[in-house]
FITI-209296 format. One record per residue: y, x, z of N, C-alpha, C, CB in turn; residue in one letter; residue number from 0. Coordinates in pm, 1 decimal, decimal comma. Glycine has a CB too. Example, Ala and Ser with C-alpha at 12.3 -4.5 7.8 and 13.67 -1.06 7.14 Angstrom:
BEGIN
@n_Y = -569,0	n_X = 1319,0	n_Z = 780,0	ca_Y = -450,0	ca_X = 1230,0	ca_Z = 780,0	c_Y = -330,0	c_X = 1320,0	c_Z = 780,0	cb_Y = -447,3	cb_X = 1130,8	cb_Z = 904,6	residu = a	num = 0
@n_Y = -225,0	n_X = 1285,0	n_Z = 708,0	ca_Y = -106,0	ca_X = 1367,0	ca_Z = 714,0	c_Y = 3,0	c_X = 1290,0	c_Z = 787,0	cb_Y = -59,8	cb_X = 1408,4	cb_Z = 572,5	residu = s	num = 1
END
This chain:
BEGIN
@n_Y = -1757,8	n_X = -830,3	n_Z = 755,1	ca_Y = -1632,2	ca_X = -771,7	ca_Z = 713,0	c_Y = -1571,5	c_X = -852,3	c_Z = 598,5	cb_Y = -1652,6	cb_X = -626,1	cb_Z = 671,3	residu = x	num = 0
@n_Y = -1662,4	n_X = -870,9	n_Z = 529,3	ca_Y = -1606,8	ca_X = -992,0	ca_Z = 386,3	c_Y = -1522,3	c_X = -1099,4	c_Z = 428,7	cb_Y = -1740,5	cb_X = -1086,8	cb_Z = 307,0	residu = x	num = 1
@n_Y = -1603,1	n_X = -1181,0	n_Z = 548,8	ca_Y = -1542,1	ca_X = -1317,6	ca_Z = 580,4	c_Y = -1374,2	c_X = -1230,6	c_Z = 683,6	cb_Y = -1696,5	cb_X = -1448,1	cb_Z = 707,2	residu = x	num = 2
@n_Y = -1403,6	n_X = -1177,8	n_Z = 713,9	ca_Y = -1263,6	ca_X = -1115,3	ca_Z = 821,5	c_Y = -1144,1	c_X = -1079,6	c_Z = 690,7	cb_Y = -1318,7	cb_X = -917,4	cb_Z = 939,1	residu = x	num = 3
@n_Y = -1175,1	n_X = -977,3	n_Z = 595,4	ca_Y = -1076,5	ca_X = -965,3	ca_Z = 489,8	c_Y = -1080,7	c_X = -1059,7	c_Z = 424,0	cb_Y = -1080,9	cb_X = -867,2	cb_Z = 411,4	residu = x	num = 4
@n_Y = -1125,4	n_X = -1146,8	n_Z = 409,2	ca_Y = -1073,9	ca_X = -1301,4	ca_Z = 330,4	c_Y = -1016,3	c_X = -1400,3	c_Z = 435,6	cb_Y = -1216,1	cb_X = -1393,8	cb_Z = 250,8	residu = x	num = 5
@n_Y = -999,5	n_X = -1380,5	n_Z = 574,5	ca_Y = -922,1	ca_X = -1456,0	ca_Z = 644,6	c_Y = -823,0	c_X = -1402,2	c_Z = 642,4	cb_Y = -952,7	cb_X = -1486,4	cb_Z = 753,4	residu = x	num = 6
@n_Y = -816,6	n_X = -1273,9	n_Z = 657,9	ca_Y = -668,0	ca_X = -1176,2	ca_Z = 684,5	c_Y = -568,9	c_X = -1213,3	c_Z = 498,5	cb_Y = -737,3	cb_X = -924,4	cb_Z = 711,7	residu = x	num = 7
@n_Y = -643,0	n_X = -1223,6	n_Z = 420,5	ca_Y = -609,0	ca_X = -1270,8	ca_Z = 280,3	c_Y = -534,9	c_X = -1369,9	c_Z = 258,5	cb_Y = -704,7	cb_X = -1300,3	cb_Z = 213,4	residu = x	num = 8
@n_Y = -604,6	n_X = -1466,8	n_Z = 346,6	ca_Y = -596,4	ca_X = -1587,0	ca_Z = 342,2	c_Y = -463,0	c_X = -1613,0	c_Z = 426,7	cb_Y = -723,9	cb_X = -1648,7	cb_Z = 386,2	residu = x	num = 9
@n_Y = -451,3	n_X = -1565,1	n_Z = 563,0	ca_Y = -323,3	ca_X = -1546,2	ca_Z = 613,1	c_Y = -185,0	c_X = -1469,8	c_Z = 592,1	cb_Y = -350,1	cb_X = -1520,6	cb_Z = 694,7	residu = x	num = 10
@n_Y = -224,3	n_X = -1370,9	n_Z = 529,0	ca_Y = -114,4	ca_X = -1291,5	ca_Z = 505,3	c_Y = -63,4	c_X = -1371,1	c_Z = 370,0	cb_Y = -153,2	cb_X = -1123,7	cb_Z = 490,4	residu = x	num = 11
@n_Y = -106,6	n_X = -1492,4	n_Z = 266,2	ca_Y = -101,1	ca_X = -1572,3	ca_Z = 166,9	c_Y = 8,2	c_X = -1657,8	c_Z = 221,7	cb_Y = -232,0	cb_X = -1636,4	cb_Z = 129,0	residu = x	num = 12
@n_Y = -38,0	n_X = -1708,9	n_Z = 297,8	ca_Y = 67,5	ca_X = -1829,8	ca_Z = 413,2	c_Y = 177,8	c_X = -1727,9	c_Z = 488,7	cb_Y = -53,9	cb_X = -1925,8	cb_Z = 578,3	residu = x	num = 13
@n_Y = 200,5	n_X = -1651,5	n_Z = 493,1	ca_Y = 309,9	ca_X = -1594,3	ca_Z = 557,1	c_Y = 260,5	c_X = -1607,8	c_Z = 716,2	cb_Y = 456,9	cb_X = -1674,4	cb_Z = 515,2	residu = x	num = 14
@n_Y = 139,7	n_X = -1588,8	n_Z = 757,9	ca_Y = 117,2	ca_X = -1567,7	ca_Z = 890,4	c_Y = 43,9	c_X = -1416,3	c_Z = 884,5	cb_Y = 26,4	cb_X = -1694,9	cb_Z = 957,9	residu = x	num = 15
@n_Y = 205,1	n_X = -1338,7	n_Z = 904,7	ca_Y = 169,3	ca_X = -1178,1	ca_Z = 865,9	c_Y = 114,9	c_X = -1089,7	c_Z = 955,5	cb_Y = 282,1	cb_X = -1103,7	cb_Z = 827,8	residu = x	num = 16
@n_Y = 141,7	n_X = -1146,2	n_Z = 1078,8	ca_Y = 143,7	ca_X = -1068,6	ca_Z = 1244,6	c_Y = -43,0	c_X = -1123,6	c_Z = 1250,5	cb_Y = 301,7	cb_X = -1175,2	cb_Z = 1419,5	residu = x	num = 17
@n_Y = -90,4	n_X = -1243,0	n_Z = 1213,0	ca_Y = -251,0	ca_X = -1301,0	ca_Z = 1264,5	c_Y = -291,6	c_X = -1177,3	c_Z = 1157,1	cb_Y = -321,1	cb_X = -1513,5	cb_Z = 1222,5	residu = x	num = 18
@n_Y = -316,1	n_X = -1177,8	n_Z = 985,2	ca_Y = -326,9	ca_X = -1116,7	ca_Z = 938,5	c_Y = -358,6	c_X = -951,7	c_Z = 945,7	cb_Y = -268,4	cb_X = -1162,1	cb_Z = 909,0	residu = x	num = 19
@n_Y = -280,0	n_X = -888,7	n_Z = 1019,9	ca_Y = -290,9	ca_X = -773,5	ca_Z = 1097,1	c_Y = -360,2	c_X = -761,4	c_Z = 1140,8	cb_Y = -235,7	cb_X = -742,8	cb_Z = 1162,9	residu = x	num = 20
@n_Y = -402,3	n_X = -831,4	n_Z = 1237,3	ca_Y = -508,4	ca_X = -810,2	ca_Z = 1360,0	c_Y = -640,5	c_X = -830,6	c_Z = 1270,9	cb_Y = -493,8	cb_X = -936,6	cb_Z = 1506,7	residu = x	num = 21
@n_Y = -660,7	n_X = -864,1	n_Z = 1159,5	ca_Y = -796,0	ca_X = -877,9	ca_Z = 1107,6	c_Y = -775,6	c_X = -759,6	c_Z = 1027,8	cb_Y = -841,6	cb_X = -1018,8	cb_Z = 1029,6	residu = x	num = 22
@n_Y = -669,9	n_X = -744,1	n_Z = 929,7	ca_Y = -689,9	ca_X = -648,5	ca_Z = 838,0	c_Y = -682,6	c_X = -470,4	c_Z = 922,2	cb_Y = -563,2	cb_X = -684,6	cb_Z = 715,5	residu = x	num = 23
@n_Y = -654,6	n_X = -468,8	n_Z = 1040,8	ca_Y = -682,1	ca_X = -346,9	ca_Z = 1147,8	c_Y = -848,2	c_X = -381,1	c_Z = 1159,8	cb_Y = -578,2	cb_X = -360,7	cb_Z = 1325,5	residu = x	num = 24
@n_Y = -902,4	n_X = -421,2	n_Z = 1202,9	ca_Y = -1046,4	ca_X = -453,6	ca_Z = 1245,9	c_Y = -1109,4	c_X = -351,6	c_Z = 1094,7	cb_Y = -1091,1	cb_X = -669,8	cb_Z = 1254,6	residu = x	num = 25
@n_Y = -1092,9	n_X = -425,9	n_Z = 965,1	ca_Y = -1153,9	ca_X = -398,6	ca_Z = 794,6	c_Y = -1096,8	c_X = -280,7	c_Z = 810,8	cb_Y = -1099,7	cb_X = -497,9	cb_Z = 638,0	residu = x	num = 26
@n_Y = -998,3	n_X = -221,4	n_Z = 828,9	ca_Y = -987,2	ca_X = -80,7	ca_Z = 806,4	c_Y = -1037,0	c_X = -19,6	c_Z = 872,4	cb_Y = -891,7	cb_X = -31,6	cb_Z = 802,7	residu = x	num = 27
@n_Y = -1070,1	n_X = -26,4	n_Z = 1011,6	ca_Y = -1183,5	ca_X = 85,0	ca_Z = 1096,2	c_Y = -1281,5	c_X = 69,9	c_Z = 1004,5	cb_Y = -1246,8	cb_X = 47,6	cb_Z = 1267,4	residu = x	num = 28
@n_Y = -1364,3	n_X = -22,5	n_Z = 912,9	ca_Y = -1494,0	ca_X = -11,8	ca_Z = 878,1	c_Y = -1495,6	c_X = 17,0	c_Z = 709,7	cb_Y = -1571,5	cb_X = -148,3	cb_Z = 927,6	residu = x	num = 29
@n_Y = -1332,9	n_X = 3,7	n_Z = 688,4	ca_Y = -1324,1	ca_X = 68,7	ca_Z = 582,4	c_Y = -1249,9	c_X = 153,3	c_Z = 526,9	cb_Y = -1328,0	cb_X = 17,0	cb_Z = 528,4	residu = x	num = 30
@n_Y = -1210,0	n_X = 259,7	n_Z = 541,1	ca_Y = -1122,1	ca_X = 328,4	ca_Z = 567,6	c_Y = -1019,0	c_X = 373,4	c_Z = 463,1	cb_Y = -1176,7	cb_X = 412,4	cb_Z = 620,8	residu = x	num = 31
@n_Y = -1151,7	n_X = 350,4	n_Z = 352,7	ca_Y = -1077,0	ca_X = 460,2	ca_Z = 212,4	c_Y = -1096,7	c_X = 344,4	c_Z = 72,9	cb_Y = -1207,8	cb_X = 662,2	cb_Z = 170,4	residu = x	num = 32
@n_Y = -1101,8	n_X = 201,2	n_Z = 138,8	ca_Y = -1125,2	ca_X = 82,0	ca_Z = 26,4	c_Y = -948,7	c_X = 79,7	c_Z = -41,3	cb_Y = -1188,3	cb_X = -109,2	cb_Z = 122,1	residu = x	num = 33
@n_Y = -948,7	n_X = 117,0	n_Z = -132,6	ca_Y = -808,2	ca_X = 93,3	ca_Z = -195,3	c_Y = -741,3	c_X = -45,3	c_Z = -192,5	cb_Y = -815,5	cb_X = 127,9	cb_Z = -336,7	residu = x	num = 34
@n_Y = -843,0	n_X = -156,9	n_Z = -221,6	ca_Y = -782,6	ca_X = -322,6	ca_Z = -137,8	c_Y = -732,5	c_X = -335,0	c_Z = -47,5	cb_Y = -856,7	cb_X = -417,5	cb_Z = -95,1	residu = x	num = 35
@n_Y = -809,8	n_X = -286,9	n_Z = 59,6	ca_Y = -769,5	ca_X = -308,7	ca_Z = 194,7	c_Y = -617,2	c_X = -283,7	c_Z = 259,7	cb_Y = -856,9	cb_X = -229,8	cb_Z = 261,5	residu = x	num = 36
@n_Y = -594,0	n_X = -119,5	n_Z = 165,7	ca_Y = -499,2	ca_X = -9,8	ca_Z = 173,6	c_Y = -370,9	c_X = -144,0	c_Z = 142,1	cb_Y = -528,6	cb_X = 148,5	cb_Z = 39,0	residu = x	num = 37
@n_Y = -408,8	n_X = -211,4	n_Z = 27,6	ca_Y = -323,3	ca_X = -186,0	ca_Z = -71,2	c_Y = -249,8	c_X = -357,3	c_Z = -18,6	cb_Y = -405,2	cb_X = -147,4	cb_Z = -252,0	residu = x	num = 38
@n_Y = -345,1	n_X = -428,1	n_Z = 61,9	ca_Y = -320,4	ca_X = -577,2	ca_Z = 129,0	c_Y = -209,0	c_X = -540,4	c_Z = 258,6	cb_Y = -493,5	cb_X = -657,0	cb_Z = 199,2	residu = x	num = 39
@n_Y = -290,6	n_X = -431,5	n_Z = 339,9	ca_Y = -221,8	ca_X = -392,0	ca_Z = 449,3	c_Y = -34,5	c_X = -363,0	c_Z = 385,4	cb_Y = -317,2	cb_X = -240,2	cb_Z = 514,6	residu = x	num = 40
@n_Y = -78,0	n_X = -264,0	n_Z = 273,5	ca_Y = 81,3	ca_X = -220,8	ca_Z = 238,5	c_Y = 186,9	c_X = -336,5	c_Z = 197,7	cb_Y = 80,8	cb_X = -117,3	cb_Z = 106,7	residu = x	num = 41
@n_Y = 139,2	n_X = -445,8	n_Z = 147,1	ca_Y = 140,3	ca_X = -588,4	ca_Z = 93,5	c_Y = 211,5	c_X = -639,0	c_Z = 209,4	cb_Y = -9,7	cb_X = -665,0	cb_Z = 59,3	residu = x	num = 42
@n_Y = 103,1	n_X = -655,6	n_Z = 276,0	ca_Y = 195,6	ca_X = -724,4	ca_Z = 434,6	c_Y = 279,5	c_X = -673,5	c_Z = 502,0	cb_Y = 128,9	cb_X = -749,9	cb_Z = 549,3	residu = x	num = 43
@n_Y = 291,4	n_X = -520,6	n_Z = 521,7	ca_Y = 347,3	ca_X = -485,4	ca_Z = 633,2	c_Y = 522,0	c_X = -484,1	c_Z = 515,0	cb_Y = 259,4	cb_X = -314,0	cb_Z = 725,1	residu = x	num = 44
@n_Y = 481,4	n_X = -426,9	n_Z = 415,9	ca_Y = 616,4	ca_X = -434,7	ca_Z = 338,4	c_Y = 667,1	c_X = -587,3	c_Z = 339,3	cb_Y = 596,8	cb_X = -380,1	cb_Z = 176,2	residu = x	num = 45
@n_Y = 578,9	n_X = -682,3	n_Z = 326,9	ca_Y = 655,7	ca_X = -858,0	ca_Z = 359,4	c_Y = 720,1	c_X = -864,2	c_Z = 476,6	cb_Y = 545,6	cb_X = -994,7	cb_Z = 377,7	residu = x	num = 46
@n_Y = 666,2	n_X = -777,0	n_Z = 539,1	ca_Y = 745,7	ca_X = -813,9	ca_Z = 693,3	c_Y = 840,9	c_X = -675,2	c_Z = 692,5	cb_Y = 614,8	cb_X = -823,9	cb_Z = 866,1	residu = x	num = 47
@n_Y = 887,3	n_X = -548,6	n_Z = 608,3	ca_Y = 1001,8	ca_X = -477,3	ca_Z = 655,8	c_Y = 942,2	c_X = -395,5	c_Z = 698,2	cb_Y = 1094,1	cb_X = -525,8	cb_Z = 739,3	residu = x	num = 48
@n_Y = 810,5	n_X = -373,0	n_Z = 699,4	ca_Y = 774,1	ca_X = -251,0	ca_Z = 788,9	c_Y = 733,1	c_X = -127,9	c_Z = 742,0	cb_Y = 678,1	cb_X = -279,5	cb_Z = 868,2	residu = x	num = 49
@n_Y = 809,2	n_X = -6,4	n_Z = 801,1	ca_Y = 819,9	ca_X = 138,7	ca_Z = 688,3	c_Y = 667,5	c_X = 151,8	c_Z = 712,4	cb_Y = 937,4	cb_X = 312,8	cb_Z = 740,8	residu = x	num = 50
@n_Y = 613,1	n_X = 145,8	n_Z = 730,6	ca_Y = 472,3	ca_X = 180,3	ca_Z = 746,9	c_Y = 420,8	c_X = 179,3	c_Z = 615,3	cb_Y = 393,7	cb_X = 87,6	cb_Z = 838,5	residu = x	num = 51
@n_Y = 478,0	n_X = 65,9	n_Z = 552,9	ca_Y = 394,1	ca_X = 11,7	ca_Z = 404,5	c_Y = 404,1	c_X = 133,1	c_Z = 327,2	cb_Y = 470,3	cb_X = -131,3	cb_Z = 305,9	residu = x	num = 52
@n_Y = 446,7	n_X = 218,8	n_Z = 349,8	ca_Y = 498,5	ca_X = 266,3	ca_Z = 229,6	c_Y = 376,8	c_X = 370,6	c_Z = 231,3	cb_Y = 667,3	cb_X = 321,5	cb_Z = 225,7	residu = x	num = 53
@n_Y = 309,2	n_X = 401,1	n_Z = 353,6	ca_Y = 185,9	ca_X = 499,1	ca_Z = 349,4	c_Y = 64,0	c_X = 441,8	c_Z = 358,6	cb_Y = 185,6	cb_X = 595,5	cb_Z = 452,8	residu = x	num = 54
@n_Y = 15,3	n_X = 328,1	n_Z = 332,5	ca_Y = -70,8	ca_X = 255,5	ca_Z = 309,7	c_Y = -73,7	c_X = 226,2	c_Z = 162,5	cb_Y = -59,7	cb_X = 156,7	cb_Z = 389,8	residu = x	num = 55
@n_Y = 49,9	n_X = 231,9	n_Z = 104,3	ca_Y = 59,8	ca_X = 187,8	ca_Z = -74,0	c_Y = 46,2	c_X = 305,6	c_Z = -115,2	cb_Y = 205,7	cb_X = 115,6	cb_Z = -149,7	residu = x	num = 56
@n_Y = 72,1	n_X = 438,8	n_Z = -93,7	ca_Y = 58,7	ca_X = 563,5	ca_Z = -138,7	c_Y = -78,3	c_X = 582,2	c_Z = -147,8	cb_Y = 123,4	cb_X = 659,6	cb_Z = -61,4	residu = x	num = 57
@n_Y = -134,5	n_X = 564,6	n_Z = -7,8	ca_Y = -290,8	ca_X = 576,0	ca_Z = 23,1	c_Y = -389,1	c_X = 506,2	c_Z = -52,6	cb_Y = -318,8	cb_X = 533,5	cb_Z = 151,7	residu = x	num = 58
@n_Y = -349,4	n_X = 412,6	n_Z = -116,2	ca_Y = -411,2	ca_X = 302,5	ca_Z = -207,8	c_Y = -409,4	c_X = 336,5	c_Z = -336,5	cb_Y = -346,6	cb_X = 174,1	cb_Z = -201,4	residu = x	num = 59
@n_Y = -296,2	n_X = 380,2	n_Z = -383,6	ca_Y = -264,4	ca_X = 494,5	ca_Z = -550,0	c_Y = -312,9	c_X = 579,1	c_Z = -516,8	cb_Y = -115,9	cb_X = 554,5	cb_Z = -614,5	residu = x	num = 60
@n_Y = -322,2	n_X = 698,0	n_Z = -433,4	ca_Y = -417,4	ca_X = 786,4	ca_Z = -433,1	c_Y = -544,3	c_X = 753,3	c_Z = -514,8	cb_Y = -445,0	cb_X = 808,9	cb_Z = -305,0	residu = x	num = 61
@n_Y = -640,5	n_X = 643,1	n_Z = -439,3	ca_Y = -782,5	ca_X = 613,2	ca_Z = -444,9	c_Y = -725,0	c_X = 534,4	c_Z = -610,0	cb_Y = -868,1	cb_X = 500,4	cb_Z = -283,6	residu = x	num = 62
@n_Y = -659,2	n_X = 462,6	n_Z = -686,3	ca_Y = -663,2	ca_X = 380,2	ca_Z = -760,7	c_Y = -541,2	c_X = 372,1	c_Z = -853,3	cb_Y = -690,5	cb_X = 282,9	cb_Z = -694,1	residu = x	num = 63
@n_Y = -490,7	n_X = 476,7	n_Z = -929,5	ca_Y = -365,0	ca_X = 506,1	ca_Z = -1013,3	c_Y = -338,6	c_X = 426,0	c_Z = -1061,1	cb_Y = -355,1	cb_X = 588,3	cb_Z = -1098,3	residu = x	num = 64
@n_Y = -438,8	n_X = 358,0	n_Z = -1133,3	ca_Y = -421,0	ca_X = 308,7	ca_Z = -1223,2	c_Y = -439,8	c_X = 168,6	c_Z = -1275,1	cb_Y = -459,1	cb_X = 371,8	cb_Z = -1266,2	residu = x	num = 65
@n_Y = -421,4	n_X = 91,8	n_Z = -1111,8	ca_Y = -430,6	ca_X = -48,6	ca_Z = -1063,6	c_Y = -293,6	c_X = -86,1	c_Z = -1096,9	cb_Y = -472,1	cb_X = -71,3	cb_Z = -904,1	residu = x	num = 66
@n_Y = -281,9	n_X = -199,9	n_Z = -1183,4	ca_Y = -151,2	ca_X = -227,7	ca_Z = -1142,9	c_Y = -63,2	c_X = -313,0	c_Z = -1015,7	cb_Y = -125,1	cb_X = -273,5	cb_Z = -1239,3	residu = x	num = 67
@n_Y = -176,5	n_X = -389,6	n_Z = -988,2	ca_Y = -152,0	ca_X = -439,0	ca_Z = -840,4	c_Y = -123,4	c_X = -329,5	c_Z = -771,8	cb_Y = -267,6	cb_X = -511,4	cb_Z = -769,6	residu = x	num = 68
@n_Y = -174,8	n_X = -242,7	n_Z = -707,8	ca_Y = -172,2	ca_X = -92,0	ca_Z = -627,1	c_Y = -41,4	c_X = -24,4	c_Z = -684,9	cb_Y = -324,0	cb_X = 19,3	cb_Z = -663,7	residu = x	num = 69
@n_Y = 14,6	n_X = -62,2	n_Z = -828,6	ca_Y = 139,6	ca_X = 22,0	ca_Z = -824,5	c_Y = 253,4	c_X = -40,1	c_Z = -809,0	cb_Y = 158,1	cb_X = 94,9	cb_Z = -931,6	residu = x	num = 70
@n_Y = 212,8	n_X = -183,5	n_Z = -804,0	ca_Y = 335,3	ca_X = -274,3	ca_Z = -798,4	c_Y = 362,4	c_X = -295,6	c_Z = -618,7	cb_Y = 295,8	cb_X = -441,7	cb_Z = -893,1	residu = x	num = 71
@n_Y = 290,7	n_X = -267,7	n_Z = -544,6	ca_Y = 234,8	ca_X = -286,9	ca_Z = -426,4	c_Y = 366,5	c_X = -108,4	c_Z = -360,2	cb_Y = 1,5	cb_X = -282,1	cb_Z = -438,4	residu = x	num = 72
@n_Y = 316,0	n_X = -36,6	n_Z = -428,6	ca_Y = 385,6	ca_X = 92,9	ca_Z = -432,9	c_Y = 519,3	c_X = 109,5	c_Z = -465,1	cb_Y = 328,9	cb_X = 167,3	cb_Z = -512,1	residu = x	num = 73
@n_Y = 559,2	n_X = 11,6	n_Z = -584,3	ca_Y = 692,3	ca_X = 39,3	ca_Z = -606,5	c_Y = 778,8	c_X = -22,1	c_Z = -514,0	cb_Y = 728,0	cb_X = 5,5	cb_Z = -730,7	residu = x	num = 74
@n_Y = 715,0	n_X = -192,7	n_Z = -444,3	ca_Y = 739,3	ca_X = -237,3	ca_Z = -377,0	c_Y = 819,2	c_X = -169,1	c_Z = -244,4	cb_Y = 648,7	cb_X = -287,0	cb_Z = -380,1	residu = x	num = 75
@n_Y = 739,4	n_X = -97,2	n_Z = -166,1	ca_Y = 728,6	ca_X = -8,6	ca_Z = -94,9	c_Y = 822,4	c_X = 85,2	c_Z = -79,6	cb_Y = 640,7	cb_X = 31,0	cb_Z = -117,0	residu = x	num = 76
@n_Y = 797,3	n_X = 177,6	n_Z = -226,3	ca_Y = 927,1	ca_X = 314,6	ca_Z = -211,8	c_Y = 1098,7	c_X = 212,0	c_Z = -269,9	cb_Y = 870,2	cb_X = 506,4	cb_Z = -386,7	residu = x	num = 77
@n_Y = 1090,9	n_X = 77,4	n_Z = -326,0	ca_Y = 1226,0	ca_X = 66,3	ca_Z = -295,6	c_Y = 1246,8	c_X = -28,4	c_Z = -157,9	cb_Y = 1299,4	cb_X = 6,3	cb_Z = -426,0	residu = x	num = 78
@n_Y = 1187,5	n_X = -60,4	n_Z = -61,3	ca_Y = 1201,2	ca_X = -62,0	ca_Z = 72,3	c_Y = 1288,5	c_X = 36,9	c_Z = 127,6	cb_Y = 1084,3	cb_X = -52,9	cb_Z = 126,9	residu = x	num = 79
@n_Y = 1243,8	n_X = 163,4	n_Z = 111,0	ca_Y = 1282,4	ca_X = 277,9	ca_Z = 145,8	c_Y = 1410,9	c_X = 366,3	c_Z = 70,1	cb_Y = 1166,5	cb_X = 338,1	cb_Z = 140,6	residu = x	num = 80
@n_Y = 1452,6	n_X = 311,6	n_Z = -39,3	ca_Y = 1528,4	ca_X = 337,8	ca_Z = -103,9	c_Y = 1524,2	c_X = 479,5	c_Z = -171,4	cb_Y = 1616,9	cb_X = 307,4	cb_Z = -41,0	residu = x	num = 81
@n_Y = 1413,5	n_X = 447,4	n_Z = -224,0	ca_Y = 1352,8	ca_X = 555,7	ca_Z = -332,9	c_Y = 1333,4	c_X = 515,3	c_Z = -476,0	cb_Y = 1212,9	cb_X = 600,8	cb_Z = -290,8	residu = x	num = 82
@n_Y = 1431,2	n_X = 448,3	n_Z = -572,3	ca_Y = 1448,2	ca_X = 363,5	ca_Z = -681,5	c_Y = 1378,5	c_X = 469,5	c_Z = -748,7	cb_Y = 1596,2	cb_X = 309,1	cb_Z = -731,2	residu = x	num = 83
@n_Y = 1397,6	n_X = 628,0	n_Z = -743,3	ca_Y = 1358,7	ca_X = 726,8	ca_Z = -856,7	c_Y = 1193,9	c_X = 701,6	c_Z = -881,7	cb_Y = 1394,7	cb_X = 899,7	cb_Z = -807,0	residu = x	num = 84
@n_Y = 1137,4	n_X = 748,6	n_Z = -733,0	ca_Y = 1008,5	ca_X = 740,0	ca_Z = -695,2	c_Y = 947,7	c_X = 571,7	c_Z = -751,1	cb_Y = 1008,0	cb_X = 770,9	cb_Z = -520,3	residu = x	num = 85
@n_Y = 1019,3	n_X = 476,0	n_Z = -737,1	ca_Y = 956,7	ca_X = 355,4	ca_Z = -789,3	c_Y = 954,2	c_X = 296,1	c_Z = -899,0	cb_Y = 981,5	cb_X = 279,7	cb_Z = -739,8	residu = x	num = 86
@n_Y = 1031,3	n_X = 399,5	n_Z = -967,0	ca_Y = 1072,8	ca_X = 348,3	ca_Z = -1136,1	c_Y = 912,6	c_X = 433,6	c_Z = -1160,3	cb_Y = 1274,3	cb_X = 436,8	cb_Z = -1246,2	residu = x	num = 87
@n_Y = 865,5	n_X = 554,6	n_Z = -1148,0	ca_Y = 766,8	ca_X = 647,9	ca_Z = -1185,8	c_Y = 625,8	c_X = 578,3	c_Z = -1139,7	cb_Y = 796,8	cb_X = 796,2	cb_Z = -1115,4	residu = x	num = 88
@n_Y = 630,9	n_X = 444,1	n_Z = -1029,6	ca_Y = 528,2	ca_X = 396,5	ca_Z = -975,1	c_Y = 451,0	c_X = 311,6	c_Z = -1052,8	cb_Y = 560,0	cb_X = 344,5	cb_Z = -872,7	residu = x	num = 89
END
């Protein structure tokens, strides 16, 4: 699982966001509730536009408030969505 989330790392780094996926789906079946994982997935899918991020970055502050990666990852996210209130508080 280490070497798979450090390839998916490693790709989603280079802007190959779609290969990335397919590894960082694999690490989340085996990890479900790792706040990294949460917080890479929300990372990528928000690089690429995708509302999804925004419940993967929530899911990641849940487990880890007080990450600032995890809240910057979050604010990211809720202004995707156009929630400036919610991301100023993130």
């Amino acid at each position: 699982i280490g070497v798979r989330l450090y390839c998916a790392d490693s790709l989603a780094r280079s802007g190959r966001l779609d290969e990335a996926m397919k590894h960082y789906e694999i690490v989340l079946k085996r990890m479900p509730e790792d706040f990294r994982v949460l917080n890479n997935i929300a990372d990528a899918l928000a690089r690429k536009g995708d509302p999804r991020a925004l419940d993967f970055a929530q899911r990641a502050f849940q487990l880890r408030p007080q990450d600032p990666i995890v809240s910057a990852t979050l604010g990211t996210a809720l202004l995707q969505r156009d929630k400036l209130y919610e991301a100023i508080q993130a």
